[in-house]
C-alpha positions as CSV (number, residue, x, y, z in Angstrom):
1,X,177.4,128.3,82.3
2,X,180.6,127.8,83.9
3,X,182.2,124.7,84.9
4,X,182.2,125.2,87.8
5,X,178.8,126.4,88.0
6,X,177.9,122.7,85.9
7,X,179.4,121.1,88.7
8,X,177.6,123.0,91.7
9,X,174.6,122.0,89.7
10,X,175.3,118.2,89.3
11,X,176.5,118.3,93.4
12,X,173.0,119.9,94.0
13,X,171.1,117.3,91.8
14,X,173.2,114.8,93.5
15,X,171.6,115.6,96.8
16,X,168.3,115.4,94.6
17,X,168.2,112.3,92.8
18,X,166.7,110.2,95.5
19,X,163.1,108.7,95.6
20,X,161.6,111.9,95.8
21,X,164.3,113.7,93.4
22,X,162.5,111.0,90.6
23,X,159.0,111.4,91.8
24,X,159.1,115.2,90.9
25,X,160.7,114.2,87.5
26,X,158.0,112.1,86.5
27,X,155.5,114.7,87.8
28,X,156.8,116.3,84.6
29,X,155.8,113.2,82.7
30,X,152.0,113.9,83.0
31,X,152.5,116.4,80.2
32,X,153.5,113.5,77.7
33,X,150.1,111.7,78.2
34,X,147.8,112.7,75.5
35,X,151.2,111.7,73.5
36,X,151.1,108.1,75.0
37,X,150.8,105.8,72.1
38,X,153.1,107.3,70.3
39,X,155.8,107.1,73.3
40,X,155.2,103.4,73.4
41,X,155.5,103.1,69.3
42,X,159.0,104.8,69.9
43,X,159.3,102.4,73.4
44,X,159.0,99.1,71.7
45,X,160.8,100.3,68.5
46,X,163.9,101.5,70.9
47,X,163.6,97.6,72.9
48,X,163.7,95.8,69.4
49,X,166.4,97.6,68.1
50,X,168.6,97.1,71.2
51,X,167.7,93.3,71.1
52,X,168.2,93.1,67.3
53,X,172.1,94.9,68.1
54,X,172.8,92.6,70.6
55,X,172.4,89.7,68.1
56,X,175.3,91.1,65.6
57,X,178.2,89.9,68.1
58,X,176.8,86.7,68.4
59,X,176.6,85.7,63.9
60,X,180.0,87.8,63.6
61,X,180.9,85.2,65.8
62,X,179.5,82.3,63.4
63,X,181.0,84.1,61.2
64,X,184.7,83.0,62.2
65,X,183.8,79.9,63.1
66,X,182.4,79.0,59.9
67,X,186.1,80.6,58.1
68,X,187.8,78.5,60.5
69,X,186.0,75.3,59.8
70,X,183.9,75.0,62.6
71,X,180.4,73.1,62.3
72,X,177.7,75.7,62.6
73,X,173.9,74.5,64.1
74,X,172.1,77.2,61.6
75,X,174.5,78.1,58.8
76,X,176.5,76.0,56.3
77,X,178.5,79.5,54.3
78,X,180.0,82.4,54.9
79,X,177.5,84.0,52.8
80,X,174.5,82.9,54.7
81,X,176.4,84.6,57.6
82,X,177.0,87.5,56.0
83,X,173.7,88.3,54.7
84,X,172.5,87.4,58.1
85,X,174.4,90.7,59.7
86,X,173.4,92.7,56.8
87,X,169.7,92.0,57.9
88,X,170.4,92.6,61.3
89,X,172.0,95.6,60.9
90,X,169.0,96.6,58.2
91,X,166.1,95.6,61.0
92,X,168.5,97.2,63.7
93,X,168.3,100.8,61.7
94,X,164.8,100.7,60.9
95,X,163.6,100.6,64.2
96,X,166.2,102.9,65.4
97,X,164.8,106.1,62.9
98,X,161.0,105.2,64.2
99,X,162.9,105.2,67.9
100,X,164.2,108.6,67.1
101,X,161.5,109.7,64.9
102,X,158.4,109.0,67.7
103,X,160.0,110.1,70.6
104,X,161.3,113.5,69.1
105,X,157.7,113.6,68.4
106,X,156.6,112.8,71.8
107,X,159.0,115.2,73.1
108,X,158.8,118.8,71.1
109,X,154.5,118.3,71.4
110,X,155.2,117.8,75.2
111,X,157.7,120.3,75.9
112,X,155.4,123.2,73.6
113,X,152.2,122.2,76.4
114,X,154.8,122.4,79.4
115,X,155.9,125.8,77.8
116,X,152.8,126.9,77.2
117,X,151.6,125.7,81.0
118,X,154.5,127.6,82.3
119,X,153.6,130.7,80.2
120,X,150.2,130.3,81.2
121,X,150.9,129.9,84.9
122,X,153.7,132.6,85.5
123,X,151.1,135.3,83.7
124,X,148.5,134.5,86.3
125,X,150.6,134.5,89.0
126,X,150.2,138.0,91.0
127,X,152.3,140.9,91.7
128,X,153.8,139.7,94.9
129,X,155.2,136.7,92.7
130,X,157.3,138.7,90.2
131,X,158.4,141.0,93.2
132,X,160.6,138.1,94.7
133,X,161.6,136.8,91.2
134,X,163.5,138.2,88.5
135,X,162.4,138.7,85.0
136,X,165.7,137.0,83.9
137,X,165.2,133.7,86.7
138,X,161.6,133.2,85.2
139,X,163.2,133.1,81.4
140,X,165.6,130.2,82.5
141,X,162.6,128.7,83.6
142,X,160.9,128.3,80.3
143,X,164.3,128.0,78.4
144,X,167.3,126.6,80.3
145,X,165.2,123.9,82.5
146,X,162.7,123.4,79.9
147,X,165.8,122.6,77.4
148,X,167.2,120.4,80.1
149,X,164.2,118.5,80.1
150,X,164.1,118.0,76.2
151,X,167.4,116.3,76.5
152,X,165.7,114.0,78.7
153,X,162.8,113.3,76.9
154,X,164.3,113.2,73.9
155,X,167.7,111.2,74.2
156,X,168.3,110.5,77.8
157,X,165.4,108.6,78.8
158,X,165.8,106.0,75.8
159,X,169.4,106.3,76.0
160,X,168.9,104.9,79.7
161,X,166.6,102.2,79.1
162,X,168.7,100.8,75.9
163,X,172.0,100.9,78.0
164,X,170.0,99.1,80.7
165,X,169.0,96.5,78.3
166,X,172.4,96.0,76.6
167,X,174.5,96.1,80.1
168,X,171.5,93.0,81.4
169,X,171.1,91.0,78.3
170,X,174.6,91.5,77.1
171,X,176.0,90.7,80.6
172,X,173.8,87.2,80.6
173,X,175.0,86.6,77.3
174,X,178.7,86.2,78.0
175,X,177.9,83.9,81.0
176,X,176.5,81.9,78.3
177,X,178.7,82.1,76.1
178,X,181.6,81.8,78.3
179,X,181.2,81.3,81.7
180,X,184.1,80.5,83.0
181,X,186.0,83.6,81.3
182,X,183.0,86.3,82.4
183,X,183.8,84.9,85.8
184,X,187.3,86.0,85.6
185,X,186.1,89.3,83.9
186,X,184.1,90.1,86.5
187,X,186.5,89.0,89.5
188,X,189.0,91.8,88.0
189,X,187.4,94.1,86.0
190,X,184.8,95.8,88.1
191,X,187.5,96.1,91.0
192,X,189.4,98.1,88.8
193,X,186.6,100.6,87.2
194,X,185.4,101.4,90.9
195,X,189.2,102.4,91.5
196,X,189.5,104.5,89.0
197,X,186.3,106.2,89.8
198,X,187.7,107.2,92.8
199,X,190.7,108.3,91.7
200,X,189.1,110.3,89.7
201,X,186.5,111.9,92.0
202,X,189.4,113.1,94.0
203,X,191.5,114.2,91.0
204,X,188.5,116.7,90.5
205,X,188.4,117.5,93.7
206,X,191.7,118.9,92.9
207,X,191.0,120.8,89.9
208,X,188.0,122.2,91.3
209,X,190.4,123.8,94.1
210,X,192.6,125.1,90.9
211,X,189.7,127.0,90.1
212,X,189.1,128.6,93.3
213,X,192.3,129.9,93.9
214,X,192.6,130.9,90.1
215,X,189.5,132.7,91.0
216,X,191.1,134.5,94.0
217,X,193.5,135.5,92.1
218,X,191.4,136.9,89.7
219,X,189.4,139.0,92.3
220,X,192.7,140.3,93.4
221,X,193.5,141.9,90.0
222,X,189.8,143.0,89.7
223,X,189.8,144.9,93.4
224,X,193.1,146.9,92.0
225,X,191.6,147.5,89.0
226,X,189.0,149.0,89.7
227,X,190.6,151.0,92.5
228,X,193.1,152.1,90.8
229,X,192.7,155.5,91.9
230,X,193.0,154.8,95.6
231,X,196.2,152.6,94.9
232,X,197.9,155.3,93.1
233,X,196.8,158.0,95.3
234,X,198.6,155.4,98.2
235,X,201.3,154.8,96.2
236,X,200.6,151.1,96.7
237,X,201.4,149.1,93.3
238,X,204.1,147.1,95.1
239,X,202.0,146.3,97.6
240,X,199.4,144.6,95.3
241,X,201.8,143.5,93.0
242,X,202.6,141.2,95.8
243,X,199.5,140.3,96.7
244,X,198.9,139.1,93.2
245,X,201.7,137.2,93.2
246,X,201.1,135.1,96.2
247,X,197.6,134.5,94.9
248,X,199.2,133.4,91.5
249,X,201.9,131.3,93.8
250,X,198.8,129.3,95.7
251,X,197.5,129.1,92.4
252,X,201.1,126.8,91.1
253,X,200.7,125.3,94.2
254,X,197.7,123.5,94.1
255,X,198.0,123.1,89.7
256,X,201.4,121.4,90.2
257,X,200.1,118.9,92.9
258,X,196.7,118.0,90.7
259,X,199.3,117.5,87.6
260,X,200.5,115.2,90.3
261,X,197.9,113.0,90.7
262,X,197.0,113.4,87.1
263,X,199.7,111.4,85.8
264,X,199.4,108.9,88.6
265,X,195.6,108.6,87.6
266,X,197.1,108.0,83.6
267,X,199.3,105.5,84.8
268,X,197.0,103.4,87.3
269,X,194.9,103.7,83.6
270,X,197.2,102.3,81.3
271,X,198.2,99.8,84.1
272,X,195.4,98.3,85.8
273,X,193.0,98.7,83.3
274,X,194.9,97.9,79.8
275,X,196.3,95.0,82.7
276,X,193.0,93.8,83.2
277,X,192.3,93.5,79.5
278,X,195.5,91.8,78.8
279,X,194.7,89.1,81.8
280,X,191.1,88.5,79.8
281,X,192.4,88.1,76.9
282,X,195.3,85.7,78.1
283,X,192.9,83.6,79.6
284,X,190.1,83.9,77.2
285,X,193.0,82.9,74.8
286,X,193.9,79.7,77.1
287,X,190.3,78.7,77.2
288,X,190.5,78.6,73.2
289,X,193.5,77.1,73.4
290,X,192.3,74.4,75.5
291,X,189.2,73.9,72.9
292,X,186.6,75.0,76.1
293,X,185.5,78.1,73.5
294,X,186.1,78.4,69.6
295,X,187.8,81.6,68.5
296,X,184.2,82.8,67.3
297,X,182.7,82.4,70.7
298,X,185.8,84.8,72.0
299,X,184.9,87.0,69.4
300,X,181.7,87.6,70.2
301,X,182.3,87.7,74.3
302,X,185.0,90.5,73.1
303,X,182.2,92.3,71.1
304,X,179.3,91.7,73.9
305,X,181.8,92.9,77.1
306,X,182.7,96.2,74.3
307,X,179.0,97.1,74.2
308,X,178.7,96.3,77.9
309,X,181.8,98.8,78.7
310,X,180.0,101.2,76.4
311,X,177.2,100.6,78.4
312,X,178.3,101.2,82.0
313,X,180.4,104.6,80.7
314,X,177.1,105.7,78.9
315,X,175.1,105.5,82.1
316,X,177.4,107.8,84.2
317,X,177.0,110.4,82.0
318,X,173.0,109.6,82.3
319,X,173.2,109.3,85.6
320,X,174.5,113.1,85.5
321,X,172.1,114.2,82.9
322,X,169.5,113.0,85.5
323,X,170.5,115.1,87.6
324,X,170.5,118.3,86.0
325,X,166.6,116.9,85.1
326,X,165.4,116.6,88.3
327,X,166.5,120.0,89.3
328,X,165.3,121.2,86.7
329,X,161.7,119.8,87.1
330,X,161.8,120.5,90.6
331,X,162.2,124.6,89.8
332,X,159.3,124.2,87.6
333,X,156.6,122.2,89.3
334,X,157.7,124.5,92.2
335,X,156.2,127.2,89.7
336,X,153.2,125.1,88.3
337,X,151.9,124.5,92.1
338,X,151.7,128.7,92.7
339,X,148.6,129.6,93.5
340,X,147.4,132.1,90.9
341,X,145.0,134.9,90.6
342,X,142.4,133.0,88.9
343,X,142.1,131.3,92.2
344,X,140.8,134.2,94.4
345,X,137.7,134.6,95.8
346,X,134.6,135.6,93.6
347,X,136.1,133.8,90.0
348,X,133.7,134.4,86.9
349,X,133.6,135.4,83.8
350,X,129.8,137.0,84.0
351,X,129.9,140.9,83.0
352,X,129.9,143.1,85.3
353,X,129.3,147.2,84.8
354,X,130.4,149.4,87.4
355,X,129.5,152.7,88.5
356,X,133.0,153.8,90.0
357,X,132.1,155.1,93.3
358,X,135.2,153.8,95.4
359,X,136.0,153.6,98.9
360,X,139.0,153.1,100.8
361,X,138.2,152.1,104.4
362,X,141.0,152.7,107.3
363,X,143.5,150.5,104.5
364,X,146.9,149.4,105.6
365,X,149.6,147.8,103.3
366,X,153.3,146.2,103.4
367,X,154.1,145.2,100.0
368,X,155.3,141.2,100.9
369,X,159.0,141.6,100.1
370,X,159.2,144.2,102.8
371,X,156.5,142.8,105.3
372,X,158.0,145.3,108.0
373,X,157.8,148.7,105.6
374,X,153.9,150.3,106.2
375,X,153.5,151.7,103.0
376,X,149.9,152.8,103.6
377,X,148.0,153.4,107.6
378,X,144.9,153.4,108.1
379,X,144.1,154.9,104.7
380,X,140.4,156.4,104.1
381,X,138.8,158.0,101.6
382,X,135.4,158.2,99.3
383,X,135.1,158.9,95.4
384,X,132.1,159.9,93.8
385,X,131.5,158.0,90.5
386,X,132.4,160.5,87.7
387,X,134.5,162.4,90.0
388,X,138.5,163.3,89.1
389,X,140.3,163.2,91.6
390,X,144.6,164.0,91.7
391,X,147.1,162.1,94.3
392,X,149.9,164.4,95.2
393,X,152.8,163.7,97.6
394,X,156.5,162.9,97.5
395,X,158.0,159.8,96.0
396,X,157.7,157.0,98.4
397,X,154.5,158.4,100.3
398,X,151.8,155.6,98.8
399,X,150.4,157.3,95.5
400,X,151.4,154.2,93.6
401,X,150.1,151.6,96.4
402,X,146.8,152.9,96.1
403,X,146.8,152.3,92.3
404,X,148.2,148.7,92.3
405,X,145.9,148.1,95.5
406,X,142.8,149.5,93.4
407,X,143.7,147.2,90.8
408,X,143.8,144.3,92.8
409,X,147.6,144.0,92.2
410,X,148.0,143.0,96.2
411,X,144.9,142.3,98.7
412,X,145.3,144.9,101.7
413,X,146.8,144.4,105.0
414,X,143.9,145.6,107.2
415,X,140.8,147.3,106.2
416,X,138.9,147.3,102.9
417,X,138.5,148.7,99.4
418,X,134.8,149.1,98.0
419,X,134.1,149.7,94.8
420,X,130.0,150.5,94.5
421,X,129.3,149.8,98.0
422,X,130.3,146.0,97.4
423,X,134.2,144.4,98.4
424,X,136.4,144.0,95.6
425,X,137.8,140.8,97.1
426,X,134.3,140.1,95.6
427,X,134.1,140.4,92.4
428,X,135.4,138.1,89.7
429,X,138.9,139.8,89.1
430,X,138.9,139.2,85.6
431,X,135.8,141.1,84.9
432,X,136.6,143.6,87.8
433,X,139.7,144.8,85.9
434,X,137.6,144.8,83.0
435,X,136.3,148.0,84.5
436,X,139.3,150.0,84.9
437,X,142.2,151.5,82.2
438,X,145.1,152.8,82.7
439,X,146.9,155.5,80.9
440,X,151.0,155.3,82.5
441,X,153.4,157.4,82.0
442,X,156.0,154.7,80.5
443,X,153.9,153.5,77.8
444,X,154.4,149.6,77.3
445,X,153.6,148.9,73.6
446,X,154.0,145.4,72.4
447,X,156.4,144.2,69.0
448,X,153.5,143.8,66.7
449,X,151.3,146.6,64.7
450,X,149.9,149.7,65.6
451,X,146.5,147.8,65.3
452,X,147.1,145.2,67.3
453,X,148.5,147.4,70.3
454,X,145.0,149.5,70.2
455,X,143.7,146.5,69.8
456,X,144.8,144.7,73.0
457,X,142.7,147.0,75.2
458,X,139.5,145.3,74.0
459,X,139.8,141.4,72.9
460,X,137.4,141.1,69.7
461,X,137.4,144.9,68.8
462,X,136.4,145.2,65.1
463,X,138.1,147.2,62.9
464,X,135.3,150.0,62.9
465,X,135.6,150.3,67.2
466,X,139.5,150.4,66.6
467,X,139.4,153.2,64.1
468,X,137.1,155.4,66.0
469,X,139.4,154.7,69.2
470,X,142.3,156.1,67.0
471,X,140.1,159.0,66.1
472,X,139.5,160.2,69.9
473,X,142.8,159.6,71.0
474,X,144.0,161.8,68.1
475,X,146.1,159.2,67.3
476,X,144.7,159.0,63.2
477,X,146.6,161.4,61.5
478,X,149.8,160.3,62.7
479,X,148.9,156.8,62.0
480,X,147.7,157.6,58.8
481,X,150.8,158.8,57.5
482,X,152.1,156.1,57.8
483,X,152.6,154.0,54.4
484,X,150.8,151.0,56.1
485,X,149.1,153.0,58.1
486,X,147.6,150.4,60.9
487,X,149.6,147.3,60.4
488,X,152.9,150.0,60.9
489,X,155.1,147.5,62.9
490,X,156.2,149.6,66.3
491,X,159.2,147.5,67.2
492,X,160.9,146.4,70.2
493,X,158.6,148.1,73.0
494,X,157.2,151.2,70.7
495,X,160.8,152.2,69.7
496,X,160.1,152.8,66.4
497,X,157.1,155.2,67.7
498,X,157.5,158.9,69.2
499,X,156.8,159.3,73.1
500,X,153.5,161.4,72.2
501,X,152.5,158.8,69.3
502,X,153.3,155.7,72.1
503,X,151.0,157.9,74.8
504,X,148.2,158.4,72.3
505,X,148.2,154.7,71.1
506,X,147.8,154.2,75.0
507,X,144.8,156.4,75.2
508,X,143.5,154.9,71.9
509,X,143.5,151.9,73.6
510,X,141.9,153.0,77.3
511,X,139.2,154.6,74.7
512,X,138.6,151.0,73.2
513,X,138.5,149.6,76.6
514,X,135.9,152.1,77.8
515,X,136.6,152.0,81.4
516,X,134.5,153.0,84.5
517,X,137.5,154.2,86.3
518,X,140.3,155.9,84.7
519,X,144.0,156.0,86.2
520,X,146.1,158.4,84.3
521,X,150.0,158.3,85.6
522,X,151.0,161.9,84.6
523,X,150.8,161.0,81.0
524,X,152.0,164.0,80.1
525,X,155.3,165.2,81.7
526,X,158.1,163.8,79.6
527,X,156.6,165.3,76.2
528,X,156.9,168.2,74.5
529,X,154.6,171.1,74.1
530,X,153.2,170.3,70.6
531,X,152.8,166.4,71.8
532,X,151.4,167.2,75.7
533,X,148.9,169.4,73.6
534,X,147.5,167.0,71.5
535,X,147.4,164.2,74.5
536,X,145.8,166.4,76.6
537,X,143.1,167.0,74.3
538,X,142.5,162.9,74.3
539,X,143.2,162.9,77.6
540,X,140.3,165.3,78.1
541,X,137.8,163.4,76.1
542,X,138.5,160.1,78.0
543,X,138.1,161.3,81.4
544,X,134.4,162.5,80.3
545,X,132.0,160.5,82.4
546,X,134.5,158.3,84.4
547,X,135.8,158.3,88.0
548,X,139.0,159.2,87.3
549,X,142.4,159.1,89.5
550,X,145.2,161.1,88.3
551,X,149.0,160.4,89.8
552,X,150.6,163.8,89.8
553,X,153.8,164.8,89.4
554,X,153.7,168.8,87.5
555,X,151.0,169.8,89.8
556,X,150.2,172.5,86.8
557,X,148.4,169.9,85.4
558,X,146.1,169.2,88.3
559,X,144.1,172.4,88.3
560,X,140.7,171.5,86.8
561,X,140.6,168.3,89.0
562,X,137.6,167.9,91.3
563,X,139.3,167.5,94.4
564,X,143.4,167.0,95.1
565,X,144.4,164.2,97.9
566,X,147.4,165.2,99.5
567,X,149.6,161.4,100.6
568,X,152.0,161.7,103.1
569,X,153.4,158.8,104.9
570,X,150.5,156.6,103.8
571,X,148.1,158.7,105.2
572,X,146.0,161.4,103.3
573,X,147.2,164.5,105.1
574,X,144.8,167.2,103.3
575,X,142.3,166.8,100.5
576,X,140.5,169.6,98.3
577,X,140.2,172.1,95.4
578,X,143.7,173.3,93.9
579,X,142.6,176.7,95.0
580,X,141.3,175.8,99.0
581,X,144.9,173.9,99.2
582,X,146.9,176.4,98.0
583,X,145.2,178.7,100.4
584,X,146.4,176.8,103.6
585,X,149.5,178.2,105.3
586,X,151.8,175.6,106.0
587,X,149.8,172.9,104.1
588,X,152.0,170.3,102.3
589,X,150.2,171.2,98.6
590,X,151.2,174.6,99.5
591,X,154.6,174.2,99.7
592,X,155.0,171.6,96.7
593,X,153.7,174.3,94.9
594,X,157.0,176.5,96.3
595,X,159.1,173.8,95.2
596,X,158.2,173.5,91.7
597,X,158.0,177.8,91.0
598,X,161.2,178.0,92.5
């Protein structure tokens, strides 16, 4: 991430971090719950330590006392003293490693449930969800926000509370201590810090424009570069040579007047500020002088207002950190509250056996991204169960709407899909999908082992079913030649795998899944003639008995089908035998077939 990108972040989470902004990031919290006990272990260890630090300033202060021959109310030696601070500093580390030690507990065991909620929610989530969100956006999710998240249950959180309790107790410390002196601290000091804060704000105000007209700059040299060929063929290198150059002079500009008020901001620094310490200490050391405070009791006001500076810079850079939290919980409750598939009409888990008659009643569809595209109108047709049927039509006319509609992908726009005379809206989904398999063309195989990709068309196959899947698909003799035969790893998306091995593995595991209705996406056309031979074999033994729907693209493949519906602008424009179509002058199918002799 770039820094300017950091910063359009922390503006954004600026805008955020109200009431609201915090509300959302404790919504977060409810994930740390079942870890509770533990937090509050790490909470009280994280309050003792800060109050056992705070008491180190405060004996190092006895401490000089004591060498300078001041009376003492608790010790008599240094060495008491000393051994004193050793203690503290002892107690002071022991309850910081059971701070740091609970709450990374606390916050890896939370962050793996929000992971695993997010994983669990974005895989339920429908189609239309991953249509308006890309793959890469919904990784941040579960790593960049989630990571941003861990920084806050893991160091900012604690870090907030301890530099609360150090800038309050510490702060009514020194008017104990010293009142007089933190009354001129405070009369001088904060004036001072909120000066420089705004000094500062503007100075990167300043830089931030740097950057813009660096990056202007930059896009100029980019547009030449890559037109290179136009500003040659116009003879027109001057020309952009110049424009470069008064980018690059807008550029010196606005760097030289930023250096400006740069070393302003230094000096107002070493000035006020080191000014304000010097006027402390000057009258901290008159105070001394005048014997209202011992030279231990300015010690330890020196020590306290150190840990209280600490303290106030430590919570702007919280304060930021906060920021990029809240953002970052908002994104994901924003994904959390989605309404997923689970929670359409007819949930269940009972089994449910179809027949595969299917029926497609006057359907119309607009996939949601492009609400004002009719993909499908007023689409109707009837399937027989055990009946193979072929879609045919160009790209774009709806062949692959009426898959992803069948599968319940998206609900239609009008109409109504029925699957054995009953709605699918109402069935359980889960057990409805249960019924169908799918054999695509790009076959998506999974990094594990051969076994486990049959595997994943049937959860709790045994061994025996997945073998005899293998068999059928003719997928067995490759396999076995293999030297680990089924636990073969694939790699990254089947690479390691041929294109016919990858589509048998995918028939192997539509075989396991023993589906009423069958989809087969031209499984065939990108192999070659040994491979297509030995698919369409399997293929052949897998549609046996099922209603099967075949996308086609080689209509040669197509000619044993029972009937052939022709798609053409969403509508089916012929339907019938690959001999009755091919017979119709001027039919669609007809001329297809023109197109792919030719």
């Amino acid at each position: 991430m770039t820094e300017k990108e950091k910063e359009q972040e922390a503006e954004e989470g600026r805008k955020k971090l109200s009431s609201a902004g915090l509300k959302k990031l404790l919504g977060v919290f409810r994930f740390a719950l079942p870890y509770k006990w533990v937090f509050a272990a790490g909470l009280l260890s994280l309050v003792l330590s800060s109050v056992t630090l705070l008491s180190f300033p405060y004996f190092a202060g006895q401490l000089l006392d004591i060498a300078a021959g001041k009376s003492s109310r608790y010790f008599t030696t240094l060495n008491e003293v000393a051994v004193i601070l050793i203690l503290v500093l002892l107690v002071q580390s022991v309850f910081s490693f059971v701070r740091v030690y609970t709450f990374s507990i606390v916050s890896e065991r939370t962050l793996a449930d929000l992971r695993r909620s997010l994983y669990e929610k974005i895989i339920w989530l429908p189609m239309k969800f991953f249509d308006q969100h890309r793959i890469g956006e919904l990784m941040s999710r579960i790593t960049s926000d989630v990571v941003s998240l861990q920084e806050t249950f893991t160091t900012t959180l604690a870090e907030l509370l301890r530099q609360l309790i150090t800038l309050i107790a510490g702060t009514a410390l020194i008017f104990y201590l010293a009142p007089r002196l933190t009354a001129f601290m405070l009369a001088i000091v904060p004036v001072l810090v909120i000066l420089a804060l705004l000094f500062g704000k503007y100075i990167r105000k300043l830089s931030r424009n740097t950057q813009d007209k660096l990056a202007a700059a930059n896009v100029v040299a980019e547009e030449s570069f890559q037109g290179i060929a136009m500003v040659k063929a116009f003879t027109n290198e001057a020309s952009e040579v110049l424009r470069f150059t008064r980018s690059l002079q807008e550029v010196v500009q606005v760097a030289i007047r930023s250096a400006r008020y740069r070393g302003l901001f230094i000096a107002f620094v070493i000035l006020a500020l080191f000014g304000g310490i010097v006027g402390v200490a000057w009258y901290g050391a008159t105070l001394v002088q005048s014997q209202y405070i011992s030279v231990g009791e300015l010690f330890s006001f020196v020590l306290y207002t150190t840990f209280i500076g600490g303290s106030m810079a430590g919570l702007g850079d919280i304060y930021t950190q906060l920021q990029r939290a809240v953002g970052a919980s908002e994104r994901l409750l924003e994904i959390l509250a989605q309404e997923d598939e689970a929670d359409s009409p007819g949930k269940g888990t009972a089994a449910v056996r179809i027949d595969g008659r299917i029926c497609f009643d006057r359907v119309s569809f607009a996939y949601p991204g492009r609400p004002e595209v009719g993909v499908l109108n007023e689409m109707t047709f009837e399937i027989n169960a055990g009946e193979k049927i072929a879609l045919v039509g160009q790209s774009g006319s709806g062949k692959s709407t009426i898959i992803n509609l069948l599968l319940r992908f998206y609900r239609v726009s009008q109409g109504r899909i029925v699957v054995d005379d009953k709605p699918v809206d109402e069935y359980a989904l889960t057990t409805y999908r249960r019924n169908l398999g799918i054999v695509p063309q790009d076959v998506v195989l999974f990094g594990g082992t051969i076994y486990e990709n049959i595997a994943f068309g049937k959860s709790g196959a045994t061994r025996d079913e997945i073998h005899a899947a293998a068999r059928q698909a003719n997928a067995l003799e490759f396999i076995e030649r293999f030297p680990e035969k089924f636990e073969t790893r694939v790699g990254d998306r089947g690479m390691k795998l041929s294109g016919g091995q990858r589509q048998r593995l995918a028939i192997a595991r539509a075989i396991l899944k023993d589906p009423a209705i069958l989809i087969l996406d031209e499984a065939t056309s990108s192999l070659d003639a040994g491979s297509e031979f030995l698919v369409q074999e399997a293929l052949e033994k897998l549609m046996t008995g099922r209603t099967t729907i075949i996308i086609a693209h080689r209509l040669s493949t197509i000619r044993k089908v029972d009937r052939i519906f022709v798609i053409s602008n969403g509508r089916l424009a012929e339907t019938g035998s690959h001999r009755d179509l091919a017979s119709l002058d001027e039919g669609i199918y007809k001329n297809l077939l023109k197109l792919q002799l030719q």
